[in-house]
C-alpha positions, -999 to +999 in steps of 0.1 A: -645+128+659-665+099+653-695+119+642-673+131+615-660+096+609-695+086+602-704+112+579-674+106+558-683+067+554-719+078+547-703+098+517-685+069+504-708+039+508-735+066+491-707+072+462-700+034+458-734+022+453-739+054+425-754+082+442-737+116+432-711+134+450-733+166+454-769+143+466-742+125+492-728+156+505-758+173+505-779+146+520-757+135+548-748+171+558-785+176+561-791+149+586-761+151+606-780+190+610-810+174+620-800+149+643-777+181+665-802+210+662-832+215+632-830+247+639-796+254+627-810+241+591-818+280+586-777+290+590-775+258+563-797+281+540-778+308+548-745+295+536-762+279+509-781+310+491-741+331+500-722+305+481-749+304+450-752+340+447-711+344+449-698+364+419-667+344+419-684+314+412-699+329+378-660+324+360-670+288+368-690+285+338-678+311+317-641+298+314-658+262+308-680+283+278-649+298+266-626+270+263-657+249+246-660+277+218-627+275+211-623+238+207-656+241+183-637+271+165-615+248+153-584+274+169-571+248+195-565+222+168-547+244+146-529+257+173-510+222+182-501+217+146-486+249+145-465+245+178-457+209+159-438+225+136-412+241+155-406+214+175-400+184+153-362+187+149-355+186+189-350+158+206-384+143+216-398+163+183-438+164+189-441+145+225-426+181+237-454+196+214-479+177+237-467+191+267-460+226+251-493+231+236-511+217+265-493+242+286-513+270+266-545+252+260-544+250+299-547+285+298-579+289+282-593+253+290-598+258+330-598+221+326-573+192+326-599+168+303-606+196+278-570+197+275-564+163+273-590+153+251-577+188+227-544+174+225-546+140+221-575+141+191-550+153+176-515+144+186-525+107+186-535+097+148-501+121+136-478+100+165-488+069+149-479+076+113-447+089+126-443+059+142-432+075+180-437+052+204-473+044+217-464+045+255-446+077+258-476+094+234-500+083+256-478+095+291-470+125+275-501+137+263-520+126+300-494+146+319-497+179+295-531+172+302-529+178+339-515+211+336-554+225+326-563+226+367-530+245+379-523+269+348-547+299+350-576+299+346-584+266+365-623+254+376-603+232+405-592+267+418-624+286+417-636+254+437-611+255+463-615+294+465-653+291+466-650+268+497-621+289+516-629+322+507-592+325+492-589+350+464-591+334+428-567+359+417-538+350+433-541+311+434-546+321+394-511+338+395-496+317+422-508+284+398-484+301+370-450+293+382-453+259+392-474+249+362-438+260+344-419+246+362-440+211+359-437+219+319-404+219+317-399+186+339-420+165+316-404+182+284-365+174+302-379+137+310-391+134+276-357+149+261-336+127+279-352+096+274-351+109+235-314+110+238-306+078+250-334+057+229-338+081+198-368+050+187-393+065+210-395+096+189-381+093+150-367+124+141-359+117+100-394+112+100-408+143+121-386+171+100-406+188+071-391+216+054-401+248+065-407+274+042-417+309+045-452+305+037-451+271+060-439+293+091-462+320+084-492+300+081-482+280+115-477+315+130-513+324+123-523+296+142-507+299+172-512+336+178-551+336+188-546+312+214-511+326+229-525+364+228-559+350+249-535+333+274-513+367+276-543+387+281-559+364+312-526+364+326-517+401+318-554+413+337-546+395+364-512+404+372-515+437+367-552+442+384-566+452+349-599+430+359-612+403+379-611+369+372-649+367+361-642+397+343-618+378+326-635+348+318-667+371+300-638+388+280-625+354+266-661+340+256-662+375+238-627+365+221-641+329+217-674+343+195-650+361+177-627+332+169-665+311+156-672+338+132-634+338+119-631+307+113-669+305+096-686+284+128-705+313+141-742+296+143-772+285+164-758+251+165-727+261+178-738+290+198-763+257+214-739+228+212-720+246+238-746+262+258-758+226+263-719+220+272-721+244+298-755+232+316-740+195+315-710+206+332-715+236+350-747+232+365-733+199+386-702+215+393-720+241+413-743+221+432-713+202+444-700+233+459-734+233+474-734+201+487-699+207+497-710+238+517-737+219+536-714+189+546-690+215+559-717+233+578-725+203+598-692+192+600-687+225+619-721+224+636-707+191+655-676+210+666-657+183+645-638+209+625-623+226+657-615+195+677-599+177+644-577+211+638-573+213+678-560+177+682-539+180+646-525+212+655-513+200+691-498+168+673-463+156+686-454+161+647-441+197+631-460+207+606-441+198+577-447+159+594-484+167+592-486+179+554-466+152+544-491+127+562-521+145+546-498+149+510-497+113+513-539+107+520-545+131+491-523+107+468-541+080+477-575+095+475-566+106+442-565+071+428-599+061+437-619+096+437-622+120+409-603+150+417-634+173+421-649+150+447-620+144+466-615+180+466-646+188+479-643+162+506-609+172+517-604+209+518-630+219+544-609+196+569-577+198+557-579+237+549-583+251+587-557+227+601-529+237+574-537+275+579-539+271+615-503+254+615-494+286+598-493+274+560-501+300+538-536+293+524-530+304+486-498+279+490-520+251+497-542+261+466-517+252+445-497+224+466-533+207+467-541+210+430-509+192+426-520+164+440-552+166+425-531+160+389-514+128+401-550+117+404-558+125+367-533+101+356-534+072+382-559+041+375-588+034+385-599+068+381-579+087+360-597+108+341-571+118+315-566+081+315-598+074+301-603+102+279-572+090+259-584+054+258-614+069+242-597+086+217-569+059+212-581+026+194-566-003+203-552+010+229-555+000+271-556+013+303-526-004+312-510+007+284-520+042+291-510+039+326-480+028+325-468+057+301-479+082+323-461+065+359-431+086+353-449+117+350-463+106+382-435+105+402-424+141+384-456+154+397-449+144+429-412+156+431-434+190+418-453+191+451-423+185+471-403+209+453-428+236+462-430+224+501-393+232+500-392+266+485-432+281+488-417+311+472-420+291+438-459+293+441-460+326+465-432+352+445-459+363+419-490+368+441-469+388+465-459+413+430-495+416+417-512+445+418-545+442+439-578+429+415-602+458+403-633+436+421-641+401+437 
């Protein structure tokens, strides 16, 4: 225990003074390896070269090249304005359209920034004119934003399922659900507050008349995106193909979108291979890293006798999950959720299964923490993406927008605790995946 202890400062105080996740990891796994046994750095290797030659781990990249060719198809933009126009007359008019048309772009994004950063190049500059209220566009639009790591496909996942060995399938489908469920909180939050101060969100000035050519045209642009999300989710509820499988199919769908919309070139085709490498590449050699630590977390025996001395707690489980629920909260405001992730799940996986929890339920229960994260200072990352893209506006600002959708987030996770059927009804009806 205090091996493990060690190691896990070692991690931060490398983090802190700016050394990355995947070199800390790495690096202090390594040693720890050393310092019990050399010899066991060959069963390192080993666990290495399986993880980097998993097939699973190839939708990583793919989903991250498919959501980028469709943002540079110009699609997901004219998507958004074409879910805008259906909503403006509703109470709330376009803040539900954030959380709406993030709901979708989650589904071919894989990730909460990309979604974030879709939505609110957009959404932000038309709120203004409109004159909604700065603080609720900002909250809204951070919140939809956090809906790209538990809506299929999600890169989170395909982490958590390259480090437990859990199918990506069904945390996919079980993701599905929940991520509704977490749409339609934010869009009743944002109604409500619609109702009793109508200023947040002017309706005169949202409703345009809608003709028949208007609707058409708005119907054109919300098709392509809503028939890719149907088809992910379609083939892999009913088996018709992996989730790699998948994610090659929707960079297919993706080139297709380029040439339609006339933005089928080298640059392109480049722009987002480059994308890919910038992303992808570390994203992988944190699994690596994150593969090594565990290794030598488990070569110390510090995996069995933290799961040994959990599991024979005076607590019941639900006690222990709440206790971890609430670490994973607080992580989540200082680490970025793919570090903390990495950090977390090899210790916190084998002592939830081994109190009995279902292991695709903690897929999702876990990326639901990861999303309160996304949106709580310091190290939000939706926080910042929207700063970015809003001028004049601050982090504070930002932040305190998006501190309701917080505390929805969390009633999200306990919601699930309470009924696991909510996350575990549609795995349990799938039909078993073609492949890996």
């Amino acid at each position: 225990m205090i091996i493990s202890l060690i190691m896990f400062a070692t991690i931060l105080m490398l983090v802190m003074i700016g050394v990355p996740i995947a070199a800390a990891l790495g690096m202090t796994g390594i040693v720890a390896i050393l310092l019990f046994d050399p010899n066991l750095l060959k069963g390192a290797a080993f666990t290495v070269w399986a993880n980097a030659t998993s097939f699973i781990l190839v939708s990583a990249p793919l989903y991250i090249l498919m959501g980028d060719m469709i943002i540079r198809s110009g699609a997901s933009t004219r998507f958004y304005s074409g879910m805008g126009l259906w909503m403006r007359k509703i109470p709330g008019g376009l803040l539900h359209t954030n959380i709406l048309a993030c709901t979708i772009l989650a589904a071919i994004s894989g990730s909460s920034v990309a979604t974030a950063a879709t939505a609110a190049s957009v959404a932000i500059p038309e709120l203004d004119k409109l004159g909604y209220e700065k603080k609720m566009t900002y909250g809204s639009i951070a919140a939809g934003g956090t809906l790209g790591i538990l809506i299929p496909p999600s890169i989170s996942m395909i982490i958590y399922c390259g480090l437990t060995s859990t199918s990506v399938a069904e945390c996919f489908i079980a993701g599905v659900i929940p991520g509704l469920i977490m749409s339609f909180l934010f869009m009743t939050y944002i109604g409500v507050n619609a109702l009793i101060n109508p200023a947040i969100a002017p309706r005169r000035s949202s409703i345009v008349k809608i003709t028949l050519k208007v609707a058409s045209q708005s119907l054109l642009d919300v098709i392509p995106i809503l028939l890719l999300a149907v088809v992910v989710f379609a083939g892999l509820y009913l088996g018709w193909a992996t989730p790699t499988e998948l994610a090659a199919i929707g960079v297919f769908f993706a080139l297709i979108l380029l040439a339609i919309n006339h933005n089928f070139n080298w640059k392109t085709i480049f722009g987002s291979a480059s994308y890919v490498a910038r992303v992808g590449s570390p994203l992988l050699f944190i699994i690596i890293g994150a593969q090594i630590f565990s290794f030598a977390l488990y070569t110390w025996g510090a995996t069995q006798e933290l799961t040994v001395a959990v599991t024979n707690a005076p607590l019941p489980p639900l006690g222990i999950w709440a206790i971890l629920a609430v670490l994973l909260l607080v992580l989540g405001m200082f680490i970025d959720a793919i570090s903390m992730m990495v950090l977390t799940v090899p210790v916190i996986f084998p002592i939830m299964t081994g109190l009995g929890f279902d292991p695709v339920w903690l897929c999702v229960a876990v990326t639901l923490l990861l999303e309160t994260g996304l949106i709580t200072p310091p190290v939000g990352m939706n926080l910042f993406t929207i700063q970015m893209l809003a001028p004049g506006s601050t982090l504070g600002q930002i932040a305190r927008g998006s501190l309701p959708f917080v505390i929805i987030l969390f009633i999200g996770v306990i919601v699930v605790t309470a009924f696991p059927e909510i996350a575990l009804w549609l795995p349990a009806h799938m039909k078993t995946p073609v492949g890996p």
